[in-house]
N, CA, C and O atoms as a GROMACS GRO file, in nm:
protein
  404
    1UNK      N    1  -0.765  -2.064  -1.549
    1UNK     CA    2  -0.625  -2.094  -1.567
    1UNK      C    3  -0.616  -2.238  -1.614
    1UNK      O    4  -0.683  -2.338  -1.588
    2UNK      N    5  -0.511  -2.216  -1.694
    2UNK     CA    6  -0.485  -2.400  -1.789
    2UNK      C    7  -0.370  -2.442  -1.726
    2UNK      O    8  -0.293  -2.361  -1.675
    3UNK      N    9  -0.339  -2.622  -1.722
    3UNK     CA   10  -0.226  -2.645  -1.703
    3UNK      C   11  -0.207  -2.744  -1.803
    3UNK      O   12  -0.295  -2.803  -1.864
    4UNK      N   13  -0.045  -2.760  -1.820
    4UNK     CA   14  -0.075  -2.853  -1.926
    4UNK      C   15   0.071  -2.930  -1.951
    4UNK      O   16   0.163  -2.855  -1.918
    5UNK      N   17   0.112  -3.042  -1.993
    5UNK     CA   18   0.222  -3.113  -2.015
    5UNK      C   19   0.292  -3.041  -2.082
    5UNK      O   20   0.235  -2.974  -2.168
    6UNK      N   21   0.401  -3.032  -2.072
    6UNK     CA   22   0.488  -2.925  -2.173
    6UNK      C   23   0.531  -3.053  -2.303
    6UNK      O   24   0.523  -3.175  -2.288
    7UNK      N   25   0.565  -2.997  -2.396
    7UNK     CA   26   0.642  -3.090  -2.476
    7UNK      C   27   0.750  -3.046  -2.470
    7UNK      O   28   0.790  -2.946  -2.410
    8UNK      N   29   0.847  -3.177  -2.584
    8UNK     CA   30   0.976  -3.172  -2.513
    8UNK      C   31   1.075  -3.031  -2.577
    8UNK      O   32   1.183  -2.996  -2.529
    9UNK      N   33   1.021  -2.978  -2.669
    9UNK     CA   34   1.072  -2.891  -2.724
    9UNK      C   35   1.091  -2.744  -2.654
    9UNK      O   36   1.165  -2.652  -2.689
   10UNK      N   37   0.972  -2.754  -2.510
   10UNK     CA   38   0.995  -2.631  -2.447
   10UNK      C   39   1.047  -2.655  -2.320
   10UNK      O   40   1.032  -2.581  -2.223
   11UNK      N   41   1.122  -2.785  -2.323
   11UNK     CA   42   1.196  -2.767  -2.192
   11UNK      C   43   1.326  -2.700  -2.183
   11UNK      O   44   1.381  -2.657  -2.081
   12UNK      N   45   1.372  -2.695  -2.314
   12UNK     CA   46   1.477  -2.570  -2.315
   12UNK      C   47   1.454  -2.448  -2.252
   12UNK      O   48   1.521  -2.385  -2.171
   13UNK      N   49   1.342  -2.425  -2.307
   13UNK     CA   50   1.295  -2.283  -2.296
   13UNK      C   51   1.248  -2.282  -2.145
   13UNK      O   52   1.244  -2.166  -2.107
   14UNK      N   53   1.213  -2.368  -2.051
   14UNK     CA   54   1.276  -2.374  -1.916
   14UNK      C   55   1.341  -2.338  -1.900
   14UNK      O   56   1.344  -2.220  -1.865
   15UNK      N   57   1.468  -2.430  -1.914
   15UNK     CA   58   1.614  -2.408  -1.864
   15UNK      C   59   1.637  -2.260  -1.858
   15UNK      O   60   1.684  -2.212  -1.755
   16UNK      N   61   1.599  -2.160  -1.992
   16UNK     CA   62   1.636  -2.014  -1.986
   16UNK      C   63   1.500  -1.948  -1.880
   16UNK      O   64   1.525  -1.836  -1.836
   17UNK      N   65   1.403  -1.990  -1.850
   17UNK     CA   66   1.307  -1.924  -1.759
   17UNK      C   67   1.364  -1.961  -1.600
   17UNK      O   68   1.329  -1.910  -1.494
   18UNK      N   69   1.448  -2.051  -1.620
   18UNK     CA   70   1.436  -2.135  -1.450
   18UNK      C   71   1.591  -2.041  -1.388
   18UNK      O   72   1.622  -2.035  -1.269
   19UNK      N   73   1.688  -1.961  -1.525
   19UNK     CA   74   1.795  -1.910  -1.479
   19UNK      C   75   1.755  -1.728  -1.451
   19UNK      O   76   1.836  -1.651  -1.401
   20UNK      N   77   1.622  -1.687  -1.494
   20UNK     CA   78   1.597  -1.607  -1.484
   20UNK      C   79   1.539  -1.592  -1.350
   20UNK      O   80   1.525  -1.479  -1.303
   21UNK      N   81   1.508  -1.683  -1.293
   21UNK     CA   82   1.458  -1.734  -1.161
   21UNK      C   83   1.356  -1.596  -1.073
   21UNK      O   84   1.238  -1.619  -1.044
   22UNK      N   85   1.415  -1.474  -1.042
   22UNK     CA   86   1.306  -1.402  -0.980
   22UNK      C   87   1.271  -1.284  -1.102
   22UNK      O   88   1.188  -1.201  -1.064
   23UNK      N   89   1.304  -1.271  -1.191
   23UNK     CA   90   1.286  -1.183  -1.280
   23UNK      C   91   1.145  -1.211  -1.370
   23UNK      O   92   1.091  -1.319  -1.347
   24UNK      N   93   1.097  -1.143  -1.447
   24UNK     CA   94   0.982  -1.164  -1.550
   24UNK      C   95   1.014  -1.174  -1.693
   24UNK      O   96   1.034  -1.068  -1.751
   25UNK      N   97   1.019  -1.257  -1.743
   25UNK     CA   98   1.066  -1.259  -1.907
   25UNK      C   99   0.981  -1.199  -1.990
   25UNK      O  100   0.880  -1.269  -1.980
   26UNK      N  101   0.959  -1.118  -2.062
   26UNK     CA  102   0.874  -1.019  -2.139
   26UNK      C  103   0.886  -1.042  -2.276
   26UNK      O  104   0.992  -1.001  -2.323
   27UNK      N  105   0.801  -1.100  -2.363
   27UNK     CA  106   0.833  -1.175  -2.506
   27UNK      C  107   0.758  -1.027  -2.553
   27UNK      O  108   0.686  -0.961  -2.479
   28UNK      N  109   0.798  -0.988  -2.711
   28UNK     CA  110   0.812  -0.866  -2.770
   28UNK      C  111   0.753  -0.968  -2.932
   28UNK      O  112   0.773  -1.084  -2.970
   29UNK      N  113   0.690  -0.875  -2.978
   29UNK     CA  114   0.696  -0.887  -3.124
   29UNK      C  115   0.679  -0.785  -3.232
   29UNK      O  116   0.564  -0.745  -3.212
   30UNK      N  117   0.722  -0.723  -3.327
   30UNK     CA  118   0.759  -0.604  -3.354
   30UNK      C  119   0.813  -0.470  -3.231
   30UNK      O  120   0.787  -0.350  -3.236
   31UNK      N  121   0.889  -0.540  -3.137
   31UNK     CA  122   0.911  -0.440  -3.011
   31UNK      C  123   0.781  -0.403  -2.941
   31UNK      O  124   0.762  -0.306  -2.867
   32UNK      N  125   0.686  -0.509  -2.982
   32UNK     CA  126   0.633  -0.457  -2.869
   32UNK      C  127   0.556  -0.622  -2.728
   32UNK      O  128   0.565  -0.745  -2.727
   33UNK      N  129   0.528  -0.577  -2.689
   33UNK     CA  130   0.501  -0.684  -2.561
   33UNK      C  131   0.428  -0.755  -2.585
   33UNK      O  132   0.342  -0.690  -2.644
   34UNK      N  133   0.382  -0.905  -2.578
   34UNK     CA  134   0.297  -0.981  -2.614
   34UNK      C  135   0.284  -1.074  -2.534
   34UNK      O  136   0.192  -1.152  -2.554
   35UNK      N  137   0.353  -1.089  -2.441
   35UNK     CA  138   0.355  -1.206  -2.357
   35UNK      C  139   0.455  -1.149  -2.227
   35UNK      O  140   0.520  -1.044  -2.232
   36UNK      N  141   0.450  -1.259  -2.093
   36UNK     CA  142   0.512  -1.258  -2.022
   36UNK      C  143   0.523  -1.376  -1.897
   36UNK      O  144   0.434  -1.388  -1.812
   37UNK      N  145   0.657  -1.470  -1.900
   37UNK     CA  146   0.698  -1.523  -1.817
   37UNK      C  147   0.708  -1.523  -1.676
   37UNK      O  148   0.817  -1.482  -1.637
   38UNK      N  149   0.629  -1.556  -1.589
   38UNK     CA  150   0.648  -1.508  -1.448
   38UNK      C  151   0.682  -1.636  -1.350
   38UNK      O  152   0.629  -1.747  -1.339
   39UNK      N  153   0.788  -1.575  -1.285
   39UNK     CA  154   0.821  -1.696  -1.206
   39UNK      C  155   0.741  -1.780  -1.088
   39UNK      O  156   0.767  -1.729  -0.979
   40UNK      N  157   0.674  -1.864  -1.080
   40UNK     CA  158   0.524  -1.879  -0.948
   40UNK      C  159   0.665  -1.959  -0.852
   40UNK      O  160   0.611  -2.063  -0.812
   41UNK      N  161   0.764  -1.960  -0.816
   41UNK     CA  162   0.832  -2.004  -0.716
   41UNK      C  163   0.788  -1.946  -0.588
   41UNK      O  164   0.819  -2.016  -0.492
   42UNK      N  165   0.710  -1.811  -0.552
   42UNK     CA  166   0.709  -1.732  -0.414
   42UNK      C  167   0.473  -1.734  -0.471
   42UNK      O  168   0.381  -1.685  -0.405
   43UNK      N  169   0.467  -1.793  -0.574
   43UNK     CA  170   0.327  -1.735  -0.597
   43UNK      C  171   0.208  -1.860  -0.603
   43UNK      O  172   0.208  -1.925  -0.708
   44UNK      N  173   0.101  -1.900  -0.494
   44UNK     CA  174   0.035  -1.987  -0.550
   44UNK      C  175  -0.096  -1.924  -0.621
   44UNK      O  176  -0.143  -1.810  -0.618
   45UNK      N  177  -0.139  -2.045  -0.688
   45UNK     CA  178  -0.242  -2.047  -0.755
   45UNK      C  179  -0.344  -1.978  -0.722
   45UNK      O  180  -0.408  -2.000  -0.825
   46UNK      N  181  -0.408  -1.914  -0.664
   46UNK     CA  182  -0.526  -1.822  -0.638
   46UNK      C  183  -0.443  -1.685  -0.680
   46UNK      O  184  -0.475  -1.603  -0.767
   47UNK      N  185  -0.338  -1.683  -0.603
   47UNK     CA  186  -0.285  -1.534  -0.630
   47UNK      C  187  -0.265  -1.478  -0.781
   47UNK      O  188  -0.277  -1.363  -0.823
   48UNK      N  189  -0.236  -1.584  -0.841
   48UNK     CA  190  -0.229  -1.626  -1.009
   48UNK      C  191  -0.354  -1.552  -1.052
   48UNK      O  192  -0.373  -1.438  -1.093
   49UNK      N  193  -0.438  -1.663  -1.028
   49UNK     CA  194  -0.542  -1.615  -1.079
   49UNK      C  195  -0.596  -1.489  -1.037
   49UNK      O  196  -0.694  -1.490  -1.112
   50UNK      N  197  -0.603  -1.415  -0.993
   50UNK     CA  198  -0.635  -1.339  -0.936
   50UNK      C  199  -0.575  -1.228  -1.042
   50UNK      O  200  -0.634  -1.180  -1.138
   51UNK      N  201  -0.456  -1.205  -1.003
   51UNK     CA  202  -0.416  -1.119  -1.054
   51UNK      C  203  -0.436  -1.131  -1.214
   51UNK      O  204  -0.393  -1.030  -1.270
   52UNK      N  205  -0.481  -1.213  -1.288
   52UNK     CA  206  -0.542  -1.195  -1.433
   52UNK      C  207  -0.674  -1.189  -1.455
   52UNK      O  208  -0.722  -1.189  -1.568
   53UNK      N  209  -0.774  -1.181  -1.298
   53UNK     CA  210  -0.890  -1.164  -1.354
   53UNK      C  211  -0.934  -0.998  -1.357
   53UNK      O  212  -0.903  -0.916  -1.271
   54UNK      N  213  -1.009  -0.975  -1.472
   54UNK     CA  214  -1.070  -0.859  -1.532
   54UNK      C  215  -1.135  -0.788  -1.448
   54UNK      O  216  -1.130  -0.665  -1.445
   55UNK      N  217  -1.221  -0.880  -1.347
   55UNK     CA  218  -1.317  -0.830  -1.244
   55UNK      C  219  -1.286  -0.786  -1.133
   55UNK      O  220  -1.336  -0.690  -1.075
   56UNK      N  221  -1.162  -0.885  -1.082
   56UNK     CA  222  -1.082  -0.854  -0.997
   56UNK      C  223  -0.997  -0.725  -0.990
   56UNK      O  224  -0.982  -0.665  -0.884
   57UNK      N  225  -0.936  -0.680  -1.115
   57UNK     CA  226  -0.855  -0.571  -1.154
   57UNK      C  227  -0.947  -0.478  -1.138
   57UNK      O  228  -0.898  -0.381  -1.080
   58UNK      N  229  -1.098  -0.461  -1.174
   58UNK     CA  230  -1.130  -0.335  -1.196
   58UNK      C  231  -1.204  -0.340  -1.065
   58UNK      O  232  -1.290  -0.252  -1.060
   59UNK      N  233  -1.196  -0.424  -0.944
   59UNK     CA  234  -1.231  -0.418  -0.828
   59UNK      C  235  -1.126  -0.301  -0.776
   59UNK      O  236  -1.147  -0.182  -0.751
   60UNK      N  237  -0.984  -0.397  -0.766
   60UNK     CA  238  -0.906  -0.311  -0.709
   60UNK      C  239  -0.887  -0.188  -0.788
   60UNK      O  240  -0.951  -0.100  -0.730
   61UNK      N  241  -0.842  -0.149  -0.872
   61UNK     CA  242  -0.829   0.002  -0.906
   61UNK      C  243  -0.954   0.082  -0.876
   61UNK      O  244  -0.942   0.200  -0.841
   62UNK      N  245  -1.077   0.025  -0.887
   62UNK     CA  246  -1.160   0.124  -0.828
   62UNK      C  247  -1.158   0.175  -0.655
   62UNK      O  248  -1.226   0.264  -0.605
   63UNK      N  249  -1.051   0.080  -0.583
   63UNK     CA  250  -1.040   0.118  -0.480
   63UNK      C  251  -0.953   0.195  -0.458
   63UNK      O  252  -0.964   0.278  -0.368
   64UNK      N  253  -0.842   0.186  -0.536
   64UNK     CA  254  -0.693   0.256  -0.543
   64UNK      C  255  -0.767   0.374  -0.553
   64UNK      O  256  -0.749   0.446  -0.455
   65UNK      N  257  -0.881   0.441  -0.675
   65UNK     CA  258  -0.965   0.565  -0.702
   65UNK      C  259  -1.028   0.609  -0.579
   65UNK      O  260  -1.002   0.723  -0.542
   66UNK      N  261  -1.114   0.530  -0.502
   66UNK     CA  262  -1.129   0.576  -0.417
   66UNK      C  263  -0.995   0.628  -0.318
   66UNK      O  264  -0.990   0.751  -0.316
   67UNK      N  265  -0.919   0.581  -0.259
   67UNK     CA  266  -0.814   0.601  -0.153
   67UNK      C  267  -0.751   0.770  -0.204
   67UNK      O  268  -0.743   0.870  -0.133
   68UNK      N  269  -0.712   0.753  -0.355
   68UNK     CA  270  -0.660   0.872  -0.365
   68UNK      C  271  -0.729   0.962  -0.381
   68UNK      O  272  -0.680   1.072  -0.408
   69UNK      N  273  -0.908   0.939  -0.366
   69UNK     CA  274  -1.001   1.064  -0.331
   69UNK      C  275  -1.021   1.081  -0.239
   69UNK      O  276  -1.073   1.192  -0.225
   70UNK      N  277  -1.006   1.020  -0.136
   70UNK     CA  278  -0.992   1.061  -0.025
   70UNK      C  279  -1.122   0.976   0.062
   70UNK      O  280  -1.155   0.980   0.181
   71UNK      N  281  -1.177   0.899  -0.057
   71UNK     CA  282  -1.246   0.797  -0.011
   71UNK      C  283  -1.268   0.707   0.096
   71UNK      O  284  -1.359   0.624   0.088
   72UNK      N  285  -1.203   0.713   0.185
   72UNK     CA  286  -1.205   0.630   0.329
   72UNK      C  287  -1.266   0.636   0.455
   72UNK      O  288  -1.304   0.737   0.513
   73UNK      N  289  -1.271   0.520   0.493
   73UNK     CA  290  -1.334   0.551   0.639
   73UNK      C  291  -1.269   0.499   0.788
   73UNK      O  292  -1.260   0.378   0.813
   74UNK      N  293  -1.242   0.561   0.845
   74UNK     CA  294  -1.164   0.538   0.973
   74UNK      C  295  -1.211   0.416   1.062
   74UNK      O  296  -1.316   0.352   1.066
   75UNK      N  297  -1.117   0.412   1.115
   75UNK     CA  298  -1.144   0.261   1.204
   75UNK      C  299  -1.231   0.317   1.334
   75UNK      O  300  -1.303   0.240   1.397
   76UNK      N  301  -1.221   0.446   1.366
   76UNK     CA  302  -1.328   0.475   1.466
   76UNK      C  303  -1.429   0.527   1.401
   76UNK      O  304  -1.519   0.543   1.484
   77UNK      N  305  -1.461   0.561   1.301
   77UNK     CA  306  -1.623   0.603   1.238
   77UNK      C  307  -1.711   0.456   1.247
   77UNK      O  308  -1.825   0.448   1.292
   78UNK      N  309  -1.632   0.343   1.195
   78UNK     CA  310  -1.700   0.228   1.196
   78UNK      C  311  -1.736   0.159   1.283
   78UNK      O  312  -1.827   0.077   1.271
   79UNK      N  313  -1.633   0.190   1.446
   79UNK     CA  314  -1.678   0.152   1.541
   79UNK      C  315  -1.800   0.204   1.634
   79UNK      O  316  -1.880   0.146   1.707
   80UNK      N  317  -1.782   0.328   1.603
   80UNK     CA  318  -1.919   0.425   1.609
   80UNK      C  319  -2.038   0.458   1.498
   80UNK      O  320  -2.121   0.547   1.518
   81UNK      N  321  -2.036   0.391   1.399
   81UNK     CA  322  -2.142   0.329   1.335
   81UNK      C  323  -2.226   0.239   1.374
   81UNK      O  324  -2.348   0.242   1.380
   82UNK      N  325  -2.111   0.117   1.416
   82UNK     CA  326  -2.176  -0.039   1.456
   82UNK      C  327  -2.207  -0.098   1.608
   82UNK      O  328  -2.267  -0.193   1.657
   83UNK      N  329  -2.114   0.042   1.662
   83UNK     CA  330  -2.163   0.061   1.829
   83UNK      C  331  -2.041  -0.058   1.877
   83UNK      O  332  -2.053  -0.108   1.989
   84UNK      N  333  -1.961  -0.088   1.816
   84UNK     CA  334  -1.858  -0.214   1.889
   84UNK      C  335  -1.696  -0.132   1.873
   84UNK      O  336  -1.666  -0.021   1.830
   85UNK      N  337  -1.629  -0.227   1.920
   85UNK     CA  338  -1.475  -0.145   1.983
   85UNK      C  339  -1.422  -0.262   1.911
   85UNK      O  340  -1.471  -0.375   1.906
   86UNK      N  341  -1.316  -0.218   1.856
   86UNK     CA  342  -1.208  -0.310   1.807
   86UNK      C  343  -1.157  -0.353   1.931
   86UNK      O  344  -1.170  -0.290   2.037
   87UNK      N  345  -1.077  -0.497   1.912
   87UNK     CA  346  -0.988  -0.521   2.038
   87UNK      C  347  -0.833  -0.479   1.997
   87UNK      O  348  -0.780  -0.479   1.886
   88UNK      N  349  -0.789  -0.449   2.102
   88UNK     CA  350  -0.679  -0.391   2.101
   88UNK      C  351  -0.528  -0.436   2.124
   88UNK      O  352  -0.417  -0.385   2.104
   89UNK      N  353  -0.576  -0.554   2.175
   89UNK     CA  354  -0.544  -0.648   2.260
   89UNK      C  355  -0.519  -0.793   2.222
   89UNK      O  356  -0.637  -0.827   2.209
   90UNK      N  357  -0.428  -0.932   2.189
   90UNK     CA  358  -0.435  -1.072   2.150
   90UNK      C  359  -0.559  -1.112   2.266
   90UNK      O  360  -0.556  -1.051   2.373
   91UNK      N  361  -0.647  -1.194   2.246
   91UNK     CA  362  -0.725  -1.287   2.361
   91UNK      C  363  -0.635  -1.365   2.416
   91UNK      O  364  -0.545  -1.423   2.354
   92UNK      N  365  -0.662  -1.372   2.568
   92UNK     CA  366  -0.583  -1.445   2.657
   92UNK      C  367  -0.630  -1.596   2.640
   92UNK      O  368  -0.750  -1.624   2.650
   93UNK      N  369  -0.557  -1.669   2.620
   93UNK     CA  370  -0.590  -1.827   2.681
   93UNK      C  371  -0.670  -1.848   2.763
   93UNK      O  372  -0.656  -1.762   2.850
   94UNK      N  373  -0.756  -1.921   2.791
   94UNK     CA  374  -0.831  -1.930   2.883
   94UNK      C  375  -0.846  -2.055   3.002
   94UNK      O  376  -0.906  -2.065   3.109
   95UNK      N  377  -0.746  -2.153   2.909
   95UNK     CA  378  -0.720  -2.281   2.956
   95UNK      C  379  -0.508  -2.301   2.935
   95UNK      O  380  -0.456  -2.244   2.840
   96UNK      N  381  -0.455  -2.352   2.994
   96UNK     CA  382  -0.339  -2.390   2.940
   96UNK      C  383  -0.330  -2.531   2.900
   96UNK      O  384  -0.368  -2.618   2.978
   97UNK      N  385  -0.287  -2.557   2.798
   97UNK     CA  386  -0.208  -2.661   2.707
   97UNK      C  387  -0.107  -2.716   2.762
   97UNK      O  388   0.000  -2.655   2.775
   98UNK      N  389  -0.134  -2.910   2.827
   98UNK     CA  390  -0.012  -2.919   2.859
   98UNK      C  391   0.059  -2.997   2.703
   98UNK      O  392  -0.007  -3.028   2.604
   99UNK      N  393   0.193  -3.012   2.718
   99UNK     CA  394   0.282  -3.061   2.619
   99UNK      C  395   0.256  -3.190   2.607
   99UNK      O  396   0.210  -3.229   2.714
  100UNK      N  397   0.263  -3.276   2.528
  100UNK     CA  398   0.321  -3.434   2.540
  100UNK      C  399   0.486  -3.468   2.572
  100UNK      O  400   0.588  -3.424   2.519
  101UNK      N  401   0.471  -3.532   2.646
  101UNK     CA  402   0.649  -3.574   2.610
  101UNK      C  403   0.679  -3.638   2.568
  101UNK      O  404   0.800  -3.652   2.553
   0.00000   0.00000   0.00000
């Protein structure tokens, strides 16, 4: 991922991305899609990236393939694989915390 100084000519073109605010702006050329505006106000940077890497994408859809084959494995097969029990339970404190005042 690049970042980069805008010049001053596309701070307009802000102004119309910043009123679109949760929406995706979708640039077209002969009608068809070529680009797209996304707002990162709710999105940081890993998630960004992420979601444009190639490797990453064909990670997840190969899992989506699996799930809708039926590909899965239960939370008790694995615990009876590995011989351990999920907890079921938050861990209790073991000490209490006093406050400052």
């Amino acid at each position: 991922m690049k970042a980069m100084k805008l010049p001053k000519e596309i701070e307009s073109f802000l102004d119309v991305a910043e009123a679109a605010e949760e929406e995706t702006l979708v640039f077209t050329k002969k009608k068809r899609p070529v680009a797209a505006l996304v707002s990162l106000k709710k999105v940081d940077r890993e998630s960004l990236a992420l979601s444009t890497n190639p490797q990453f994408l064909r990670i997840i859809e190969t899992a989506r393939k699996e799930i809708r084959a039926g590909k899965t494995v239960s939370l008790e097969a694995l615990e009876k694989k590995y011989s351990v029990v999920a907890p079921n339970k938050r861990m209790k404190r073991t000490r209490k915390t006093r406050r400052s005042s």
